[in-house]
C-alpha positions in Angstrom: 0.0 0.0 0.0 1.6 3.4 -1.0 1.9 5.7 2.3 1.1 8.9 2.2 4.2 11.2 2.4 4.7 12.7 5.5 6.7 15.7 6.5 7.3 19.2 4.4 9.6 19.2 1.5 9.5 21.3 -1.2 9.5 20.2 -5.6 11.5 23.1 -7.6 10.5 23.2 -11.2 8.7 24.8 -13.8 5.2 24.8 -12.6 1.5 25.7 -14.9 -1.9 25.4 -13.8 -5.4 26.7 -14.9 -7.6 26.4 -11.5 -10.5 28.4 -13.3 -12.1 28.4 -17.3 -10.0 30.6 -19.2 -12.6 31.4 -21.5 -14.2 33.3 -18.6 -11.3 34.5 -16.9 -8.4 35.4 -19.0 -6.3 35.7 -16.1 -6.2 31.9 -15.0 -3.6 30.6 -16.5 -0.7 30.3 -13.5 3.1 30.4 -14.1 6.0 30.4 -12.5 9.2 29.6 -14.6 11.0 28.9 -11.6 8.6 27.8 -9.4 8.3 26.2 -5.7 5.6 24.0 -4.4 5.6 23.6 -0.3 4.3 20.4 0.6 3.6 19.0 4.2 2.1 15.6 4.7 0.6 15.2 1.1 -0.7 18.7 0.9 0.4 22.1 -0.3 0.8 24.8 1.7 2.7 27.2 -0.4 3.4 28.3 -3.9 5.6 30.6 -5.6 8.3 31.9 -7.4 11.8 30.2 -5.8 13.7 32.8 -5.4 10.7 34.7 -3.5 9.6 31.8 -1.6 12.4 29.4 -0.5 13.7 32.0 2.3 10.9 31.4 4.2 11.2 27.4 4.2 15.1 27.4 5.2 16.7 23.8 5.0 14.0 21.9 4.1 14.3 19.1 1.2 13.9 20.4 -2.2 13.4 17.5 -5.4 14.3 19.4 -8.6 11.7 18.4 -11.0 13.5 18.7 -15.0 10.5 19.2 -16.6 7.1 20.9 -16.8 4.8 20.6 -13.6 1.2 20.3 -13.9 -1.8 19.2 -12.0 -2.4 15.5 -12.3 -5.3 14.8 -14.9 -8.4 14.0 -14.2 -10.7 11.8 -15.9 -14.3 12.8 -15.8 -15.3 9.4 -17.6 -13.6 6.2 -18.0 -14.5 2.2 -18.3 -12.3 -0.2 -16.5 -14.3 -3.0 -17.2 -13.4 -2.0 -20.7 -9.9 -1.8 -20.8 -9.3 -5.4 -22.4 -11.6 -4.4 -25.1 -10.1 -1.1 -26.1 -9.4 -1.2 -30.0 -12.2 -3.7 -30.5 -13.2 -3.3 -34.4 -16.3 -2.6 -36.5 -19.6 -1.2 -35.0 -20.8 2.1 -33.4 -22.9 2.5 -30.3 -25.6 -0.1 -29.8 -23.9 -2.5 -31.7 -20.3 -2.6 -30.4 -21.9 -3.0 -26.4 -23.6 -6.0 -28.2 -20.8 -7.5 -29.6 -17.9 -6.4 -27.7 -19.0 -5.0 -24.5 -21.9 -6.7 -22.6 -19.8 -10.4 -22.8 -16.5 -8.7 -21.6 -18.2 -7.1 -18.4 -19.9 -10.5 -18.0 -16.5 -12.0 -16.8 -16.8 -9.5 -13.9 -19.2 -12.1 -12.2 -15.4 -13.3 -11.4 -14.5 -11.2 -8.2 -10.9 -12.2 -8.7 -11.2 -11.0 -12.5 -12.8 -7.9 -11.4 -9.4 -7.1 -8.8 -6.6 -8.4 -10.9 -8.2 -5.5 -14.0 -8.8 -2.9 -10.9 -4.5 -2.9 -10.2 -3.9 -3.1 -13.9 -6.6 -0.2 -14.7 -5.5 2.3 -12.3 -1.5 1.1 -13.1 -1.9 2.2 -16.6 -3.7 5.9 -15.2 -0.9 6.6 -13.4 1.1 5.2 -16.2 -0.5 8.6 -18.1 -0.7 10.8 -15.2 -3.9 10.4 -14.2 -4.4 10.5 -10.4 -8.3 11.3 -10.4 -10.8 9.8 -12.6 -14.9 8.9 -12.4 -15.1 5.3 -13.5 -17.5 3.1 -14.4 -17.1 -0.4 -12.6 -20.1 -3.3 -14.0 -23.4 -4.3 -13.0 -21.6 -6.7 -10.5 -21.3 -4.8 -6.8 -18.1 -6.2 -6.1 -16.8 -4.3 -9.1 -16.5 -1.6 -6.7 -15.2 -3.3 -4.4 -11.8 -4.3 -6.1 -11.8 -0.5 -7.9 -12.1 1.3 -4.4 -9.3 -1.7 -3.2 -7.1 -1.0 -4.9 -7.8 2.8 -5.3 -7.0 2.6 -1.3 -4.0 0.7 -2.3 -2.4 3.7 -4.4 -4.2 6.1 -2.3 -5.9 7.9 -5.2 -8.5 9.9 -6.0 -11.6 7.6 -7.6 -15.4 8.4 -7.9 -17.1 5.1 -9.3 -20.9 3.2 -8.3 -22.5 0.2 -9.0 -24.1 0.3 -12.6 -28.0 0.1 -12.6 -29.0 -1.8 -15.4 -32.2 -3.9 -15.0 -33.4 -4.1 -18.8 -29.4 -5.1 -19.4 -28.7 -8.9 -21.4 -28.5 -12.0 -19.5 -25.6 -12.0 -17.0 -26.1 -8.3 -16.7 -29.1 -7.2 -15.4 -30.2 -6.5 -11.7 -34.0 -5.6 -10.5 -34.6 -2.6 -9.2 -34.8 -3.6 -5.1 -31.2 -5.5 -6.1 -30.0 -2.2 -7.8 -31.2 0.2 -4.7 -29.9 -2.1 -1.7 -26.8 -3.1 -3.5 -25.9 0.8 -4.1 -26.9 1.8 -0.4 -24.6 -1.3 1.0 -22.0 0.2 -0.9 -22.2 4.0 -0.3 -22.3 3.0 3.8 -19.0 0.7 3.2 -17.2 3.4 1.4 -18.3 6.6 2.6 -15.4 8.3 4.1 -12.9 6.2 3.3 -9.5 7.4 2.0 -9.6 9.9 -1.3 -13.1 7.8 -2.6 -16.2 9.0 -3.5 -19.6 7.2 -4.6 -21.6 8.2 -7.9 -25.1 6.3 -8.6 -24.6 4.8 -12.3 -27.1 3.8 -14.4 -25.6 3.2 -17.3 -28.4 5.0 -20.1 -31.6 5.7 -20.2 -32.5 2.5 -22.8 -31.0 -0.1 -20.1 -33.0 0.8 -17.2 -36.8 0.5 -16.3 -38.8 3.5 -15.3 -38.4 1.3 -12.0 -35.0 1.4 -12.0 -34.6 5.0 -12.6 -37.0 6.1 -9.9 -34.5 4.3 -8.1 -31.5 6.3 -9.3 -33.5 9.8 -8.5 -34.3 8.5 -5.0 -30.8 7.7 -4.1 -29.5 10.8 -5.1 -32.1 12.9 -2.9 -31.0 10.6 0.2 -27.3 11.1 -0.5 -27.0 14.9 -1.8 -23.3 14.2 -1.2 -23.2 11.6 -4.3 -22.5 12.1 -7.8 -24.9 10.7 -10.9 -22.9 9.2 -13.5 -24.4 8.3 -16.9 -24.4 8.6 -20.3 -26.4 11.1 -22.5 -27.0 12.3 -26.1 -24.2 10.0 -27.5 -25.0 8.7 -31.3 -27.7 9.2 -33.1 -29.3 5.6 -33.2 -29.1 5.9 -29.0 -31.1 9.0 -29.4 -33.8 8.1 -31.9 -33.9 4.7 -29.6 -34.3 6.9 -26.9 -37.3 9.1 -28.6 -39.1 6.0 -29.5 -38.9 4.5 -25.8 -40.4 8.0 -24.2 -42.0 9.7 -27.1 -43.8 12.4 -24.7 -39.8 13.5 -23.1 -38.8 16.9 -25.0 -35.6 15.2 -25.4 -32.9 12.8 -24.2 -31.7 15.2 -21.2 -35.8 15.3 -20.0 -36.1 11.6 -19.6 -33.7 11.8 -17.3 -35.2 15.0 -15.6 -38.2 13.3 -15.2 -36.6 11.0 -12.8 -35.0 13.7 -10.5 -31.6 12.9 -12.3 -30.4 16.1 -13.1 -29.4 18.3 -10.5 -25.8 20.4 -9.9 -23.8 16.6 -8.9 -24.8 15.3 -12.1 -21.8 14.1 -14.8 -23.4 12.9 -18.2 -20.7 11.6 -20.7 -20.8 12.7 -24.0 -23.6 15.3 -24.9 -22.6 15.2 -28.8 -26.2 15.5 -29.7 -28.2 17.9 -27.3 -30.7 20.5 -28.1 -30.7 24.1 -26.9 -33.3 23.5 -24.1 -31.5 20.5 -23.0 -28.1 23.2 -23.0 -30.1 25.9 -21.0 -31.2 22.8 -18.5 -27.8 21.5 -17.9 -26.6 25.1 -17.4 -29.5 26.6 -15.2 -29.1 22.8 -13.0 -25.7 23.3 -12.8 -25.2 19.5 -14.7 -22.2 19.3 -16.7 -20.7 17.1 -19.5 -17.8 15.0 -19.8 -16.6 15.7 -23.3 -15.2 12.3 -25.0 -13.6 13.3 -28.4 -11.6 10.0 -28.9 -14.6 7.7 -28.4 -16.6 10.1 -30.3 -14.5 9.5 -33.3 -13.5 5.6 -32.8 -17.7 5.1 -32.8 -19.0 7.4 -35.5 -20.9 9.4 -33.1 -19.9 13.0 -33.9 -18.4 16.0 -32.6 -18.9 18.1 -29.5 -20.7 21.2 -29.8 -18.0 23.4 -27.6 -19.8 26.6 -29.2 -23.3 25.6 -28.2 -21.6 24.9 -24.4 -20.7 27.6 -24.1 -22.9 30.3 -25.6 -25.1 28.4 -23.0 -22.8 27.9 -20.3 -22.5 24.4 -19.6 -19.6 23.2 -17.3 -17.2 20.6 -18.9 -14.2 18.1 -18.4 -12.9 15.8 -20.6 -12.9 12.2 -20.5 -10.8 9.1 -22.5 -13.8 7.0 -22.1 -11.5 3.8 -22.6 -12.8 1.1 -24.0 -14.4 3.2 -26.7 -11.8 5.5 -26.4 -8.5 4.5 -27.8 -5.4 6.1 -25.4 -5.8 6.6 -21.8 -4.0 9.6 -22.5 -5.7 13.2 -21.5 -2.9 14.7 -23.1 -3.5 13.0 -26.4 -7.0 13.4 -25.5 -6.8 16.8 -25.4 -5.1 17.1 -28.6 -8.4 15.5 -29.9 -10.5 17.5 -28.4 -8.9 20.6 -30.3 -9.4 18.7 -33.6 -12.9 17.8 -32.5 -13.8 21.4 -31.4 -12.0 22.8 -35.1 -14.8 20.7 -36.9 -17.3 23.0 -35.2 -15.3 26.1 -36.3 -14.3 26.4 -32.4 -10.1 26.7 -31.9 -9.8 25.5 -28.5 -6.7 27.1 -27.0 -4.4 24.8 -25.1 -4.3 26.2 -21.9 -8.1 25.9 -21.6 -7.4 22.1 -22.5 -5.4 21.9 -20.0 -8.1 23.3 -17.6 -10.6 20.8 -19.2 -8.3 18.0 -18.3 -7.8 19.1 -14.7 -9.8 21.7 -13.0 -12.3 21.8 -15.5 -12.8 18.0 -14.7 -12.2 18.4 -11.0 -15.0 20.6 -10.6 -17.3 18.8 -12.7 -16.6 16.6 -10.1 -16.9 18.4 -7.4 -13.9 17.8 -5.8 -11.9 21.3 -7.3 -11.4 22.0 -3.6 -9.2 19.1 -3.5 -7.0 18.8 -6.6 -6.9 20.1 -10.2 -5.3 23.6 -9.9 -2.5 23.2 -7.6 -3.4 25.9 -5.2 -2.5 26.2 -1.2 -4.7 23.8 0.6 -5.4 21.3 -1.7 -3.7 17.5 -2.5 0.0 17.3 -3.9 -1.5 15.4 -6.8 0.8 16.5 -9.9 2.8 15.0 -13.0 5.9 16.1 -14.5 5.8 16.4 -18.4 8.8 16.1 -20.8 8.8 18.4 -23.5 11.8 15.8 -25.5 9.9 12.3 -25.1 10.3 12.1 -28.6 12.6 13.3 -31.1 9.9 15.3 -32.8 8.5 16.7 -29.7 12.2 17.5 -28.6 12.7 19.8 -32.0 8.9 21.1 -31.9 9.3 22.7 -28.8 12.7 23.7 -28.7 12.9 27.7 -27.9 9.1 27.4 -28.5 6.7 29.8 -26.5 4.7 27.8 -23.3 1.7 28.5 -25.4 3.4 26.2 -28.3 5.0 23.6 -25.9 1.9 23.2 -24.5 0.1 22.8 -27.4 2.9 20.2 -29.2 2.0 18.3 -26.1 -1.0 17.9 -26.5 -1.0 17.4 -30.2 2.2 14.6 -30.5 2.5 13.7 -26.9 0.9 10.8 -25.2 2.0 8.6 -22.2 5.8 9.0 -23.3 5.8 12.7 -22.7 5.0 11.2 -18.5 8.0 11.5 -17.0 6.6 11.2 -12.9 3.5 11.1 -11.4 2.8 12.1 -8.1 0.3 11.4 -5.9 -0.1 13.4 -2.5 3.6 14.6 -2.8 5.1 11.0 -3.5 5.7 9.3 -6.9 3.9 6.8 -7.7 5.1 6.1 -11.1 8.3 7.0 -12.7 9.2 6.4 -16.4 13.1 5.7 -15.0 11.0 2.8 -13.1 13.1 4.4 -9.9 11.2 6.5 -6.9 11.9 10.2 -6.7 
């Protein structure tokens, strides 16, 4: 079990974060060339330019960090149960869950299964810098169980819930009572334990009963502390499915309205196909979207409407969505998401991906206060970035601006560019397989 680091020491480097939406507040972006972060016992307690700040911490430990220092990332919707099915060819939507999906999260009835993908899952986020993510587990509740074990285990930040699915195939479907007393059980097993947090999960509107979603709404009014995780507005064939099954809802976001399901704790992945009035609901609830550019494009399901978000003011993150999504990469994610958001006539500047990938998705989240900019008072959760993983990155950014490092980053970087990531102060994964 990793221990959290205790003590104060202090990481020297060059240090970038966005704690707030640049396209609201053009001063977010934060910047110190030579930079200090204070930490004592996992947590920052100062921040600063060196030279100005290291007087007043005299003699304590200082790790030189050669490279650029940002946030850890934070994924706002992810699959473990998916990961051995990630490049799985040949269908969109409906059909890949048919033919891929459904029979790999059958093999979760296998508790041991279920634990040995858990440690290789949240292995592989480090792996890419990624020290907080929203995750969805299987229909199985000791899916959870092995996620939050080994989340405890690395002593990382993980949202995740039980998946509700009682119209689900054979092997994957629960009952409502089975849903409701299988989620309760687990929220009073893992409340309050270590860095977790619980999010009620069905998984769409087409593989739940009216039942089953009455549940859902009901467990969110008795935990107002809990997150609702689902999907929404994805591909087209969902959607008109969708229409068919509640032909009075004014759209996809109402069916779930109807239920009590969206409220200001609500994540819904996706949103590539929503009306205005579902825009002006999310924004006026305080809802958000997980944006999901590289399993948009694997599955044929379109592009993200960053315009419409934000002439409405919907709050985003950004998600890899793996299995669907093909890198668990937010940094090549990111890089999509610019391409995605450049379909839509919408140049999404680099700095606000960066935001999107880690206080964007922190407070979609709801958990801001605690990671995703850096700041005084919150976790020590960062990664150190190489700007020269690759020969190409290394002459693309040489005596390039920040603006343009960050952006070649994004663009052509991927889990090479990861040098270290830490996790309350301490490495938890080094590319030099050696602790820092």
């Amino acid at each position: 079990m990793m221990q959290m680091a205790k003590g104060i020491k202090g990481f020297r480097g060059e240090i970038l974060s966005v704690s707030r939406d640049p396209h609201r507040h053009p001063d977010a972006v934060r910047y110190e060339p030579d930079g200090l972060l204070i930490v004592e016992d996992g947590l920052i307690v100062a921040r600063g330019d060196y030279a100005s700040l290291a007087p007043s911490y005299p003699g304590i430990p200082i790790d030189h960090l050669p490279g650029l220092v940002v946030p850890g990332f934070i994924d706002a919707h992810v699959h473990y149960a998916q990961m051995d099915h990630i490049a799985s060819h040949g269908e969109q939507l409906l059909d890949w869950l048919d033919r891929h999906i459904f029979p790999a999260e059958k093999a979760f009835a296998d508790r041991a299964h279920a634990a040995s993908l858990a440690n290789l899952f949240l292995d592989e986020l480090l792996r890419n810098g990624t020290t907080s993510a929203l995750v969805f587990p299987t229909v199985h509740a000791h899916s959870v169980d092995a996620l939050f074990d080994a989340a405890l285990d690395r002593n990382m930040r993980i949202l995740s819930g039980k998946i509700l699915m009682d119209l689900g195939p054979d092997g994957l479907a629960d009952m409502p009572e089975s849903g409701r007393d299988e989620s309760e059980a687990l929220i009073r097993r893992w409340r309050g334990r270590g860095r977790l947090g619980y999010a009620v999960t069905p998984r769409f509107a087409l593989t739940s009963s009216d039942a089953q979603l009455q549940v859902a709404g009901a467990l969110l009014a008795d935990h107002p502390d809990i997150l609702l995780h689902t999907h929404l507005a994805e591909n087209l064939r969902e959607c008109a499915a969708v229409a068919d099954r509640f032909p009075t809802a004014r759209d996809y976001l109402d069916v779930y309205d109807r239920f009590g399901l969206v409220g200001a704790r609500s994540v819904f992945a996706h949103g590539v196909h929503l009306s205005d009035h579902a825009c002006t609901r999310l924004a006026e609830s305080g809802a958000g979207i997980a944006v999901c550019p590289s399993s948009n494009l694997f599955l044929g399901s379109g592009f993200f409407n960053f315009g419409q978000a934000d002439a409405h003011g919907v709050r985003i993150g950004l998600g890899t969505d793996v299995g669907a999504g093909t890198s668990f990469s937010l940094l090549h994610t990111a890089g999509l998401a610019y391409q995605a958001a450049l379909s839509r006539d919408y140049p999404l500047d680099p700095f606000r991906a960066l935001y999107l990938a880690t206080a964007g998705s922190a407070t979609l989240l709801h958990i801001d206060d605690r990671v995703g900019g850096l700041e005084p008072g919150q976790e020590a959760d960062f990664v150190l970035l190489d700007c020269a993983a690759t020969p190409l990155l290394a002459r693309r950014t040489a005596k390039a601006t920040l603006a343009e490092r960050l952006f070649a980053l994004q663009i052509l970087g991927d889990d090479r560019a990861i040098a270290r990531t830490y996790i309350m102060g301490q490495c938890a994964w080094n590319r030099q397989g050696t602790a820092s």
